[in-house]
C-alpha positions in Angstrom: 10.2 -3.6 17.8 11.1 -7.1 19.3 15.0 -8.2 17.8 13.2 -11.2 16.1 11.2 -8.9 14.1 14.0 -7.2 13.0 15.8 -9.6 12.3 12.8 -11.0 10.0 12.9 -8.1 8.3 16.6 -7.9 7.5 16.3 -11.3 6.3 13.4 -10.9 4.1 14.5 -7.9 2.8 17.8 -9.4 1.4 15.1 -12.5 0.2 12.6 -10.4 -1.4 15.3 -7.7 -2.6 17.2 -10.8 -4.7 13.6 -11.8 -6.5 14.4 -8.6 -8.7 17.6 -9.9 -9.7 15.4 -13.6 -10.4 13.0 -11.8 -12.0 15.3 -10.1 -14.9 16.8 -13.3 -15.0 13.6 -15.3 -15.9 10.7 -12.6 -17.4 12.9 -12.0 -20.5 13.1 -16.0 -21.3 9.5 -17.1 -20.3 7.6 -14.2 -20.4 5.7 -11.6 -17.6 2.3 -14.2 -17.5 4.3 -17.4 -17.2 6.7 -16.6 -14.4 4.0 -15.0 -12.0 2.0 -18.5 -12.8 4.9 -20.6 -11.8 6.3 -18.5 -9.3 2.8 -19.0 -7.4 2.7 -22.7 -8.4 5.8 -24.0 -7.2 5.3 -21.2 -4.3 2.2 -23.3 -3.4 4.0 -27.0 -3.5 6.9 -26.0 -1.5 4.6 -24.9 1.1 2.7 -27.9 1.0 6.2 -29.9 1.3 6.6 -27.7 4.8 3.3 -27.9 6.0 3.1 -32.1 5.7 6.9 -31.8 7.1 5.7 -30.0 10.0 2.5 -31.8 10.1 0.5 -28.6 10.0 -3.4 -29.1 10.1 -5.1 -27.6 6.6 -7.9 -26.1 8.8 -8.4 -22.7 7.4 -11.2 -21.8 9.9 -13.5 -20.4 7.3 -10.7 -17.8 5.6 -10.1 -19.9 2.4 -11.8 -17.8 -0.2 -10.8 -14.5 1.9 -7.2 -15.9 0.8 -7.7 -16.4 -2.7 -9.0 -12.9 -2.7 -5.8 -12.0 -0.9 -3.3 -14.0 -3.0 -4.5 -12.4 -6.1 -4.1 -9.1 -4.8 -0.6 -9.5 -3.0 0.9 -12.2 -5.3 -0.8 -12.9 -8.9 -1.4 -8.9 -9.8 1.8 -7.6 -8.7 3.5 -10.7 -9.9 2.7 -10.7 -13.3 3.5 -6.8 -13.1 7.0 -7.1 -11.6 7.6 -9.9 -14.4 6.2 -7.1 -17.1 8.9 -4.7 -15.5 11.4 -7.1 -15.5 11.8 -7.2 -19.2 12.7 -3.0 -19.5 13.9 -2.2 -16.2 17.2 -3.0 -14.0 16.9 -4.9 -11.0 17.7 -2.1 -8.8 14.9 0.3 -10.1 12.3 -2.1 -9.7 13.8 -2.9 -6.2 13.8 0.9 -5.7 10.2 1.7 -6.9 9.2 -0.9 -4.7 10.0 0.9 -1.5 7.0 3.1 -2.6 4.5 0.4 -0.7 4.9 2.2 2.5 3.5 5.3 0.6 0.9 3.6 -1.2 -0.5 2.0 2.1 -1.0 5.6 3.4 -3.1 6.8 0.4 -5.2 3.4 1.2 -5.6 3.7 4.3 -6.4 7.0 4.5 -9.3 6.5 1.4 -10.6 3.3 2.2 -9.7 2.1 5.7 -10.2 5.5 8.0 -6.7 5.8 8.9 -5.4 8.9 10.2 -3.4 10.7 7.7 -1.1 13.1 9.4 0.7 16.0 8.0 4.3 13.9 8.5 2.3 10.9 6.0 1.0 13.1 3.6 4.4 14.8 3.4 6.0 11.5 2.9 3.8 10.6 -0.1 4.5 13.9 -1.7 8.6 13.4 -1.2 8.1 9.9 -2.6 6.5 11.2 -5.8 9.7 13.5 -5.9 12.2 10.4 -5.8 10.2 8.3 -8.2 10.3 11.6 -10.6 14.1 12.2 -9.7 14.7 8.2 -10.3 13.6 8.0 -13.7 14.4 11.6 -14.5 18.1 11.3 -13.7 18.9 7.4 -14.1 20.8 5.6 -16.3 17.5 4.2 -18.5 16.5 6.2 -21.2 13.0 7.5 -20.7 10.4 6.2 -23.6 7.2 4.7 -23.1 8.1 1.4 -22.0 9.9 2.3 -19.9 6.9 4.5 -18.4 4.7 1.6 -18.6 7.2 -0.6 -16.7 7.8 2.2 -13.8 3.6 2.4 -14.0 3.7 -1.8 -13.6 5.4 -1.5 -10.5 3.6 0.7 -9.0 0.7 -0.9 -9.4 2.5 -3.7 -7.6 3.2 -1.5 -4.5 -0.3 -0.4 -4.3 -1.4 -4.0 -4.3 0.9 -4.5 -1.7 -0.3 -1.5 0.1 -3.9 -2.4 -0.5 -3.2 -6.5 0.8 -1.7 -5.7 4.3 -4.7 -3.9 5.4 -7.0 -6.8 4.2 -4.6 -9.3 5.4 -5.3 -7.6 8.7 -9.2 -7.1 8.2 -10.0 -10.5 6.9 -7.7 -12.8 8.6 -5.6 -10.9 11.6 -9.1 -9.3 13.1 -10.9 -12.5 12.8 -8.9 -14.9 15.3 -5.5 -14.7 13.0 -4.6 -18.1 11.1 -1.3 -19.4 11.3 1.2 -17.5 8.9 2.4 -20.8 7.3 -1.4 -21.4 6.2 -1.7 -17.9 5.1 1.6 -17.8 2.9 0.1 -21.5 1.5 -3.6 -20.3 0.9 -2.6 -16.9 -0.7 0.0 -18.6 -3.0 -2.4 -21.5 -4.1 -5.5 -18.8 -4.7 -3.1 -16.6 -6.9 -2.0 -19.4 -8.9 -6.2 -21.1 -9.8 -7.0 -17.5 -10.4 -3.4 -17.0 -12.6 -4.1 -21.0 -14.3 -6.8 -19.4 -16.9 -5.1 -16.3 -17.9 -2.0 -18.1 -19.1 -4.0 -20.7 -20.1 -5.6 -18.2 -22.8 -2.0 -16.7 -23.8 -0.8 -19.8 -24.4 -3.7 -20.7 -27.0 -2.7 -17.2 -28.4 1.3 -17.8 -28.4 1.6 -21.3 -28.6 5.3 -20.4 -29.3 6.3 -19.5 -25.9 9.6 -19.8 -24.9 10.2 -22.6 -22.1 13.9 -21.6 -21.3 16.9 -23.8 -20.8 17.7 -25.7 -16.9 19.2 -22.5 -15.7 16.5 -21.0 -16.3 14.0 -22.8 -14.5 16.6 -23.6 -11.2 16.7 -19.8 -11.2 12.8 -19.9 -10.9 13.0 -22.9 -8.2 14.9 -20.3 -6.0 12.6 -17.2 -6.8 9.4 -20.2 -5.9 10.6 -21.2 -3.0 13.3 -18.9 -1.3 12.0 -15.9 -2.6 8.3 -16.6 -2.5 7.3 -19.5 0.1 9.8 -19.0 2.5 9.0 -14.8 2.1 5.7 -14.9 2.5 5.6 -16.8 5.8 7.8 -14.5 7.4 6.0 -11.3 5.9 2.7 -12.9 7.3 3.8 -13.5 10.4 5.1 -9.8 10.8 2.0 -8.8 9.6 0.2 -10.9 12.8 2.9 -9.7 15.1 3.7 -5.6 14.3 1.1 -5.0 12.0 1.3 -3.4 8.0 2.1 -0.3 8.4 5.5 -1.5 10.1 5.9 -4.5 8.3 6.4 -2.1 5.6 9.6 -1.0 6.8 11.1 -3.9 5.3 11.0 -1.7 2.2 14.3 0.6 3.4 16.1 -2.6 2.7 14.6 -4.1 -0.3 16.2 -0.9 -2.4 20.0 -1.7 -1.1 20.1 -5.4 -1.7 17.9 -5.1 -5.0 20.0 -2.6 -6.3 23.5 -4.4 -4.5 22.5 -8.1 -6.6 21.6 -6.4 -9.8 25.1 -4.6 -9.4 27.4 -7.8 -8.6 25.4 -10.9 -10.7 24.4 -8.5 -13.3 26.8 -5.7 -13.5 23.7 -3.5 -13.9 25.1 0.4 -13.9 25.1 2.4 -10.8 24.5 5.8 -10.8 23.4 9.3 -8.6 19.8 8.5 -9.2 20.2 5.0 -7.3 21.6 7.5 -4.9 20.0 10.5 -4.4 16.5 9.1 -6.1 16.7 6.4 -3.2 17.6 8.5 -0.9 14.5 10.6 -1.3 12.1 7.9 -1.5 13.7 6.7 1.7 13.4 10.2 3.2 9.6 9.8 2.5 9.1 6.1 4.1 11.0 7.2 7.2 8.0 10.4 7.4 5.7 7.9 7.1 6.9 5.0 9.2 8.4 7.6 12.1 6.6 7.4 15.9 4.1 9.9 16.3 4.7 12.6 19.0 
């Protein structure tokens, strides 16, 4: 690996790792629905603000609905269940549960995309599906059914993230590639139509949502933007350049800075199972990310 890839995936690690601390910060106020619709929204005019900046040509080649597809399945679904999660679980155990993407892009592969699953892979999932036990067995949270649901919530996230790379690469990467600015744009924009009637439909059912104060919405500016536009254009391009599975790797990180944030800005409790639980689920990435012999 090239030192500017790694170096993209330090830096979106630390990025993506502090949308967890964003997240608490926001789901609670505005709810799970309305932050993954604005997240994508002002995710999708930020990147319009770069591409007329860097006058960027809007010429999609044909992959536009291919990214609407794709933006729902990496950005509105997982979105909306991160933001679900947000509202029962700390910062660093969604960060933690999210290194599981690595794992659930084996299982997908290996179902739905003929990849080879080797014995080092299908040990990894296993030893994953220990720390996720050990995690939420031996934390801090007190196990109930929300906070079930909420672990179940993000990982449906990480198999949607799992399930994206490889049609990132199918329908965009193996078809002459697109430039990852367009991709990040395209996904973000597709997530949020398809996001528009859903909250469109709670908010005729609540019509007494809560809107938040400044803060609030300067804390979702920096999730939009930073955290989402700016991520996604670097986690494209690594996708062009080193492909999923190693792309990926960016989730040994994610855990360490998602659970460092929630630790310093919200004095969220550390513990053994941030530890050894992280650990473990690290120990199963690494067995499925490791160079074959």
């Amino acid at each position: 690996m090239r030192v500017a890839d790694f170096l993209r995936l330090l830096g979106l690690s630390a990025i993506w790792g502090a949308s967890f601390l964003f997240l608490r910060l926001i789901a609670p106020v505005l709810g799970a629905l309305p932050t993954a619709f604005f997240r994508t929204l002002l995710a999708s005019l930020g990147l319009i603000g770069i591409l007329l900046l860097m006058r960027q040509r809007f010429d999609f080649q044909g992959k536009i609905f291919s990214l609407v597809f794709l933006g729902a399945i990496t950005s509105g679904l997982p979105f909306f269940m991160y933001g679900f999660a947000a509202k029962i679980l700390p910062a660093g155990y969604s960060a933690i549960l999210n290194a599981t993407t690595p794992l659930m892009g084996v299982v997908i592969g290996a179902l739905f995309f003929s990849e080879h699953l080797t014995a080092s892979k299908a040990a990894g999932v296993l030893v994953g599906l220990g720390g996720v036990a050990l995690l939420t067995q031996a934390g801090p949270v007190a196990i109930n059914t929300s906070v079930l649901l909420a672990i179940g919530a993000c990982l449906i996230s990480t198999a949607c993230y799992g399930l994206g790379g490889f049609l990132a690469r199918r329908w965009i990467t193996d078809k002459g590639g697109l430039d990852s600015k367009l991709v990040a744009f395209g996904s973000q924009a597709g997530a949020s139509l398809i996001l528009l009637p859903v909250v469109g439909v709670d908010w005729m059912l609540q019509p007494s949502i809560s809107w938040g104060g400044p803060l609030t919405w300067i804390y979702m500016a920096i999730l939009a933007l930073i955290c989402t536009a700016l991520a996604y254009i670097l986690y494209f391009r690594l996708l062009a350049d080193i492909g999923p599975i190693r792309s990926s790797t960016v989730t040994f990180l994610i855990p360490v800075f998602g659970v460092l944030w929630g630790a310093v800005f919200l004095d969220e409790q550390l513990s053994w199972a941030h530890i050894s639980g992280g650990m473990v689920i690290g120990l199963a990435v690494w067995l499925v990310l490791r160079p074959a012999k």
